[in-house]
C-alpha positions in Angstrom: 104.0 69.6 52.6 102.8 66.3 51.4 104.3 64.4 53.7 103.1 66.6 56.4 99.8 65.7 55.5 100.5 62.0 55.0 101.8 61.7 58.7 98.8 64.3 60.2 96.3 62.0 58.9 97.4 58.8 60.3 98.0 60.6 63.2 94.1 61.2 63.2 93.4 57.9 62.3 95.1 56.2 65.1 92.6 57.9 68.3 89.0 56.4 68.5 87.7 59.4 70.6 87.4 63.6 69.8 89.3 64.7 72.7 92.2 62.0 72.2 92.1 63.0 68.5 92.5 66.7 68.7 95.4 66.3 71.6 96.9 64.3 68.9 96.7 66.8 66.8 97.9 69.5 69.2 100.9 67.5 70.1 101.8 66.9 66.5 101.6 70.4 65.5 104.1 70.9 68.7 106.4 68.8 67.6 106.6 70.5 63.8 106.5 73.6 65.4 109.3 73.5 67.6 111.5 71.3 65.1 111.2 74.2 62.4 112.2 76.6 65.1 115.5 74.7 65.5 116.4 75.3 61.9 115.3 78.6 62.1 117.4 79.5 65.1 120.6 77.6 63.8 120.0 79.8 60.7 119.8 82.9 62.4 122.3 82.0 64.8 125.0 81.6 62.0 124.4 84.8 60.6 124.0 87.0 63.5 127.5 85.4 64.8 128.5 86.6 61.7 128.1 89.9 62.1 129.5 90.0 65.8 133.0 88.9 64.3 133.0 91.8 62.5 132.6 93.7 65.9 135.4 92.0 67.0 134.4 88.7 68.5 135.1 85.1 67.9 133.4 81.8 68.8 134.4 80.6 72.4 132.1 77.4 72.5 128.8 76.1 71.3 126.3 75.1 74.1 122.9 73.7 75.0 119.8 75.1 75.5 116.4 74.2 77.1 113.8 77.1 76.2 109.6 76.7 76.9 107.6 79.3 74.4 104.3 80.0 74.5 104.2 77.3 71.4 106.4 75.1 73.0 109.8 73.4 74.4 112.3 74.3 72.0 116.5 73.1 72.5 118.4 74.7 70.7 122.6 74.9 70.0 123.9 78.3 70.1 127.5 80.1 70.2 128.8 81.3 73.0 131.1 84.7 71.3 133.9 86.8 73.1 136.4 89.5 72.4 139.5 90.5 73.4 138.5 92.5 76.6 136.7 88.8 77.9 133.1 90.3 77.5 130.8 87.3 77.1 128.0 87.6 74.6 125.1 84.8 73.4 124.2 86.8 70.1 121.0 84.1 69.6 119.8 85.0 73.4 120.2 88.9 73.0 118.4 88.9 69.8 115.5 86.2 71.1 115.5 88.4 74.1 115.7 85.2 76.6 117.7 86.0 79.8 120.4 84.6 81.3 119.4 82.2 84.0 115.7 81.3 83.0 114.1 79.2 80.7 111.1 80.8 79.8 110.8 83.5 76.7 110.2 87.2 76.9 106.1 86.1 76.0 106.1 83.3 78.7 107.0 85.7 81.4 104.4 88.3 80.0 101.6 86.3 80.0 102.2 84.0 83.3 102.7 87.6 85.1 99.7 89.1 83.8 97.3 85.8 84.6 99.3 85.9 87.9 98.4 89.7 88.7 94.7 88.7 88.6 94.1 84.7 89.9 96.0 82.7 92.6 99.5 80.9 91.2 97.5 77.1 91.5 94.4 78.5 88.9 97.3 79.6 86.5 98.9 76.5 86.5 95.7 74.6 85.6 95.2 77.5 82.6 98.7 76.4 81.5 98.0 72.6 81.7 94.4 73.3 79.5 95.3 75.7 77.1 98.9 74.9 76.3 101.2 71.6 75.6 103.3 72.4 78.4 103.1 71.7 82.1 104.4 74.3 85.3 103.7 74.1 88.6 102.6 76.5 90.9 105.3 77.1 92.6 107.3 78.1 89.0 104.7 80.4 88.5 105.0 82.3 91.5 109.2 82.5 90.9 108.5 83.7 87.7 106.1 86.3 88.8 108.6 87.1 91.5 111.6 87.2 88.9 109.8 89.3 86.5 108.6 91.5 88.9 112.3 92.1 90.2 113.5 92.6 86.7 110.7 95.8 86.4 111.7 97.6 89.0 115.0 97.1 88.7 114.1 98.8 85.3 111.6 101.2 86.6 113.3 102.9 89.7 116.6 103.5 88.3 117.5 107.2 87.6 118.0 107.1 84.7 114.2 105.8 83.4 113.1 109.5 82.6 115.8 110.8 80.5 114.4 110.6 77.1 111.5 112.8 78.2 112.1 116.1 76.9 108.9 117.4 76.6 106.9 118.2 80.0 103.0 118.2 79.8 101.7 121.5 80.7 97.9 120.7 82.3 95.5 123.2 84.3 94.3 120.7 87.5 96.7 117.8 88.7 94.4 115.3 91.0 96.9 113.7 93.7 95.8 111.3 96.4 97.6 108.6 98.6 96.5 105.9 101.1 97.8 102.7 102.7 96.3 99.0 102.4 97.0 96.6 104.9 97.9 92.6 103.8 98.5 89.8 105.8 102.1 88.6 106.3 103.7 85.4 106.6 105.2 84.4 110.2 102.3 86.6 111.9 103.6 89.9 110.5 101.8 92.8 109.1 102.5 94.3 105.9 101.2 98.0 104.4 101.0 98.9 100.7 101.9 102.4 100.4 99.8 103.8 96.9 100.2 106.9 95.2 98.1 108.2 92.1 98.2 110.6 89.5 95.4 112.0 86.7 94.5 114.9 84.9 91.1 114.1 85.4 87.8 111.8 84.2 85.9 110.9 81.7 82.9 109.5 80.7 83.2 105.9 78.3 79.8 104.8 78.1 78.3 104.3 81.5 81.8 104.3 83.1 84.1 107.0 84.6 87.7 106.4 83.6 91.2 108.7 84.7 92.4 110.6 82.5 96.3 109.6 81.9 96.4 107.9 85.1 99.9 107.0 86.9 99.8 104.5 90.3 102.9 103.7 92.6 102.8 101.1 94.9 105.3 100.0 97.2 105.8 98.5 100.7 108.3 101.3 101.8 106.1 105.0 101.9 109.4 107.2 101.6 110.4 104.4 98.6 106.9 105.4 97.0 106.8 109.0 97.3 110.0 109.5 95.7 108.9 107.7 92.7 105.8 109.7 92.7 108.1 112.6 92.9 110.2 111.5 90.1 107.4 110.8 87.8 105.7 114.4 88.6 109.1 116.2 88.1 109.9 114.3 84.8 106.5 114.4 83.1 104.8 117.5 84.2 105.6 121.4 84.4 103.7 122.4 87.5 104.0 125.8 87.3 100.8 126.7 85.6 99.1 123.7 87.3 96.4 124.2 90.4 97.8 120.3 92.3 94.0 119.1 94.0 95.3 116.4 96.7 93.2 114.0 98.9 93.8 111.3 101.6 92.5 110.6 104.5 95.1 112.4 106.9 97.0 109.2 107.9 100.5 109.1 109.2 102.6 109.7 105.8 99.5 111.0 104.0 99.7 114.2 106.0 98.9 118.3 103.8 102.9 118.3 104.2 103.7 115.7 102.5 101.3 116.1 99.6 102.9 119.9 99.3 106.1 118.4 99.0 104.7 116.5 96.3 103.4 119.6 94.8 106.9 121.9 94.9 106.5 124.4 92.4 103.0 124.2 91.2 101.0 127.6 90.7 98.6 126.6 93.5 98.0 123.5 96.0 94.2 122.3 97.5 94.1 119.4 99.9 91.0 117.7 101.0 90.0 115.1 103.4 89.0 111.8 101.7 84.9 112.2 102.1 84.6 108.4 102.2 87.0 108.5 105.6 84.9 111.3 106.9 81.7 109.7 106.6 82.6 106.5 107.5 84.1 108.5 110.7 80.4 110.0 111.0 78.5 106.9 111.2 81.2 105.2 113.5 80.2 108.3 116.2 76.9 108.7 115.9 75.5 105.2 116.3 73.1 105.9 118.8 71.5 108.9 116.4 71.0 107.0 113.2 68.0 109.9 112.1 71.0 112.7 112.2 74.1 111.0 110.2 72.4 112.1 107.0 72.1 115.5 108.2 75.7 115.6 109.6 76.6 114.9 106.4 74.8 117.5 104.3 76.1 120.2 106.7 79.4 119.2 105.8 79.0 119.2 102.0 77.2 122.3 102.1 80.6 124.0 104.8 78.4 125.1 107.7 79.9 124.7 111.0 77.2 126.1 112.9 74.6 123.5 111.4 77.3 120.7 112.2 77.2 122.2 115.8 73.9 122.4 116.1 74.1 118.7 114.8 76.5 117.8 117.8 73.9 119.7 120.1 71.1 118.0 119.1 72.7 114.6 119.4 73.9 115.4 123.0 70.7 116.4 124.5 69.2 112.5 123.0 72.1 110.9 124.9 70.2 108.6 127.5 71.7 108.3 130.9 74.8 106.4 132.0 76.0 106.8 128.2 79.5 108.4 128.4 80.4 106.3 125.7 78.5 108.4 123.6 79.8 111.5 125.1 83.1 110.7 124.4 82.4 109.9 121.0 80.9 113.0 120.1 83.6 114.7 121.5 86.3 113.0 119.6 84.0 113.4 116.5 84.1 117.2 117.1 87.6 117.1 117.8 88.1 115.3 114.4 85.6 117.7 112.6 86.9 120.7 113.6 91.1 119.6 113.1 90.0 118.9 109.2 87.1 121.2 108.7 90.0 123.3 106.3 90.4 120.5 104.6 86.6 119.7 104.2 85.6 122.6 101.9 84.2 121.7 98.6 86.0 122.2 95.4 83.1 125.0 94.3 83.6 126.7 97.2 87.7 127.0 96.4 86.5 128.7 93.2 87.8 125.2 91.5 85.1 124.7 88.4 86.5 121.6 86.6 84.2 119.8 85.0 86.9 116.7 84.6 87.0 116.6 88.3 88.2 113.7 89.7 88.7 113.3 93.6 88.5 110.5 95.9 88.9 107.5 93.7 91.7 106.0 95.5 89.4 103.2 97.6 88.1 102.0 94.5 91.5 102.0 92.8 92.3 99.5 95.7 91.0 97.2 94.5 93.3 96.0 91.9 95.5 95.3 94.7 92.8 94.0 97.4 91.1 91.7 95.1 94.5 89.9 94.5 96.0 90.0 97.9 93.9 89.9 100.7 91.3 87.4 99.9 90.8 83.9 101.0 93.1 84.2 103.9 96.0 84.9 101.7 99.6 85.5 103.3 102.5 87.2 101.6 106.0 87.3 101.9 107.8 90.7 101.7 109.3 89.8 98.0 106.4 88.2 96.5 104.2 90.7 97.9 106.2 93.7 96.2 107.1 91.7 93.2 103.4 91.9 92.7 102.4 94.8 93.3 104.7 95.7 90.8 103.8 94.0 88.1 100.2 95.4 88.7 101.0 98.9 88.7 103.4 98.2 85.8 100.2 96.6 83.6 97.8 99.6 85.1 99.9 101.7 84.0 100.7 100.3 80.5 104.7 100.1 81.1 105.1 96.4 81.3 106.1 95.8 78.2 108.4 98.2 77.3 110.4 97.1 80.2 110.2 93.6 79.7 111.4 94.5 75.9 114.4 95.5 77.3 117.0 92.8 76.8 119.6 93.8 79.7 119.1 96.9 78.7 120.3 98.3 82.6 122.4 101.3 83.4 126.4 101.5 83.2 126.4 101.2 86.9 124.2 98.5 86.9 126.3 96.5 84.9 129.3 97.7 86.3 127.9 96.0 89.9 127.2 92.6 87.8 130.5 92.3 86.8 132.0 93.2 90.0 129.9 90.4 91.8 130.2 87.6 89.0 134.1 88.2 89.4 134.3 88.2 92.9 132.2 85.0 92.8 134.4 83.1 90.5 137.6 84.5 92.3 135.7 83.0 95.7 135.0 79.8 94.2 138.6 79.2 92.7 140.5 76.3 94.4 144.0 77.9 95.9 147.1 76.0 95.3 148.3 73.4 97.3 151.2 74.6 99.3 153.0 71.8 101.3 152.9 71.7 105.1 156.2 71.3 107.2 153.9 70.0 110.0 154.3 71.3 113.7 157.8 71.2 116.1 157.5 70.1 119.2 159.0 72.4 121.6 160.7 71.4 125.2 162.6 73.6 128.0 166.2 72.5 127.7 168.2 69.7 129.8 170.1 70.1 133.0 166.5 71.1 135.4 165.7 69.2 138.8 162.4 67.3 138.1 161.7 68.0 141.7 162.1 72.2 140.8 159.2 74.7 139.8 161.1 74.8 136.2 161.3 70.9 135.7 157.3 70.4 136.8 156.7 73.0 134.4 158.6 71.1 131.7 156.8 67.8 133.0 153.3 69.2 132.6 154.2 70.7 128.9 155.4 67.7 127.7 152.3 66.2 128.6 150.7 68.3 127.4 151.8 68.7 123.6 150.4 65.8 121.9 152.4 66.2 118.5 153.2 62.6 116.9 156.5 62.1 117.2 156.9 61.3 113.4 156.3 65.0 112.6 
């Protein structure tokens, strides 16, 4: 300890300047760090091997390697262990939990992936650079998002990811809604996020509404998204004592069918129209009547189709002429009204008295995802864009870290695919064995033809044109 002290202080003595002193300092305390941790993992790597003989293993080799922690860049020797069947292990790795192809620890990838869900990959680099004694670059940062976003869902969306719940949850009101968000594409394309939520509700913390056990699934493939969504309702929930409230805004894939489907076996299933959709469909037909929107809209809340005609009436007989834009507006917004006014009826009038209510929250649950993705001109590719998207839904819905704790933790079948590919690989990149070559005959039509015949020009013309050395 002494000597620790000793070698700190002249390292303090040596800068002339706070900010070259304390990044002294930092670097120093690196440097101990990381050599400690080198005798610490050849410690626990001698013991942990020992237990893996017992297993039935033995030492194969010793190798090499590179490994960047929160604290810093640590390299380390470790044994590379394997029994009689040829199944490799690193004991060190599995117990660190550091994965096979990268170089970043379990913490690393947590952290990077979080900053990442929330600022653009060039601002997390520069939060590296400042806080830490390690550098990456923008472009490792959004691999590693990608890679750890890969290794969730593989994690997340296998079948077998439910069976340790035993116990379903056995609630009164379900609130279900689902939407799309549009994000722009690299090369010119398009791309859709297709969201699906889950609660039990709201409540009030402080002067904030929060969801009550909240699930979101998010995914660039609808059908992908609602059969999670399925999954997750059959696994958690018994349904059959459960009125299912649904809302959306009627698009293609977010249709009263496919919401019922979502619903199979509940006591009782209400859809709705999202009311945001509806008015924003209100003010997009009646610009011309400004005075009347408000009143459109209070005779929907209050379910009176006669005031909503009346509404439409009114609004007609103010059209000016040589309008028929206007015309056809109101018609398609009557059109619209009446194809949803089911749907439109408040949850009091249903007979639905829940004072935990909590409908048409799925704009503002966007935003997670819009905030991140769609400003400043931002274009995605199809991997990155559902790599993040699932590492947000994955923090939202406080999962990420029990999958990243996971240390190849994957199904049988899983597995069973790994090894199949890693030995197809190395049986692809073996070298064959040379076999020797007895080169190629030159073959001729036999003696005894007149060159001027049809037979001996034919023999001419293949003579010519068999080019074979006359060595071989």
């Amino acid at each position: 300890m002494e000597s620790i002290v000793t070698d700190l202080v002249e390292v303090m003595k040596k800068e002339t300047n706070f900010l070259a002193r304390e990044r002294a300092m930092m670097i120093f305390f690196t440097q101990l760090i990381t050599t400690i941790t080198q005798l610490a993992f050849q410690t626990l790597d001698e013991e942990i091997c020992a237990q893996c003989k017992k297993e039935g293993f033995r030492v194969d080799r010793k190798s090499e390697r590179t490994i960047t922690f929160l604290f810093g860049t640590v390299t380390y020797v470790r044994r590379r262990m394997k029994n009689q069947a040829n199944d490799i292990r690193y004991p060190l790795d599995e117990f660190l939990g550091i994965r096979k192809g990268l170089r970043y620890s379990s913490l690393v990838l947590r952290n990077v992936s979080q900053l990442g869900s929330i600022m653009v990959y060039r601002h997390v680099s520069q939060a590296i650079d400042c806080l830490t004694s390690w550098q990456m670059s923008h472009q490792n940062v959004q691999q590693l998002v990608v890679k750890t976003g890969e290794l969730v869902q593989t994690r997340s969306t296998h079948e077998s990811r439910y069976d340790g719940v035993i116990i379903k949850k056995k609630v009164p009101y379900l609130y279900l809604e689902g939407d799309g968000v549009k994000i722009g594409g690299q090369k010119k394309q398009s791309l859709e996020v297709h969201r699906f939520q889950v609660c039990e509700g709201s409540q009030k913390v402080g002067n904030r509404s929060e969801m009550i056990a909240p699930h979101f699934v998010s995914h660039l493939n609808r059908q992908k998204a609602y059969k999670e969504m399925m999954a997750y309702l059959q696994a958690y929930y018994d349904l059959s004592h459960t009125v299912v409230i649904s809302n959306s805004d009627g698009g293609s894939g977010y249709e009263k069918a496919v919401f019922d489907e979502l619903a199979l076996g509940c006591l009782r299933h209400e859809h709705f129209r999202d009311r945001y959709h509806v008015h924003r469909k209100i003010k997009k037909r009646m610009p011309f009547v400004p005075q009347l929107q408000h009143r459109m809209i209070r005779a929907i809340e209050h379910y009176d189709w006669q005031e909503v005609q009346l509404v439409l009436d009114t609004s007609e007989s103010l059209i000016e002429e040589k309008e028929a834009e206007a015309s056809e507006h109101l018609r398609l917004l009557h059109h619209y009204l009446q194809r949803n006014w089911p749907y439109l009826k408040s949850l009091k009038a249903r007979g639905i008295r829940d004072p935990q209510a909590c409908i048409g929250t799925i704009e503002s649950t966007h935003r997670k995802i819009t905030y991140r993705m769609k400003r400043q001109g931002r274009l995605w590719t199809k991997t990155g864009a559902q790599a993040m998207t699932r590492v947000i839904d994955s923090l939202r819905n406080q999962e990420f870290e029990g999958w990243l704790n996971q240390y190849e933790a994957l199904p049988d079948d899983v597995v069973a695919q790994e090894k199949r590919w890693q030995a197809m690989k190395r049986w692809v990149q073996k070298k064959p064995n040379f076999q020797a070559h007895e080169g190629a005959f030159k073959g001729q039509i036999g003696e005894g033809k007149a060159k001027s015949a049809p037979l001996g020009q034919f023999a001419k013309g293949l003579n010519q044109l068999i080019m074979t050395p006359n060595y071989l």
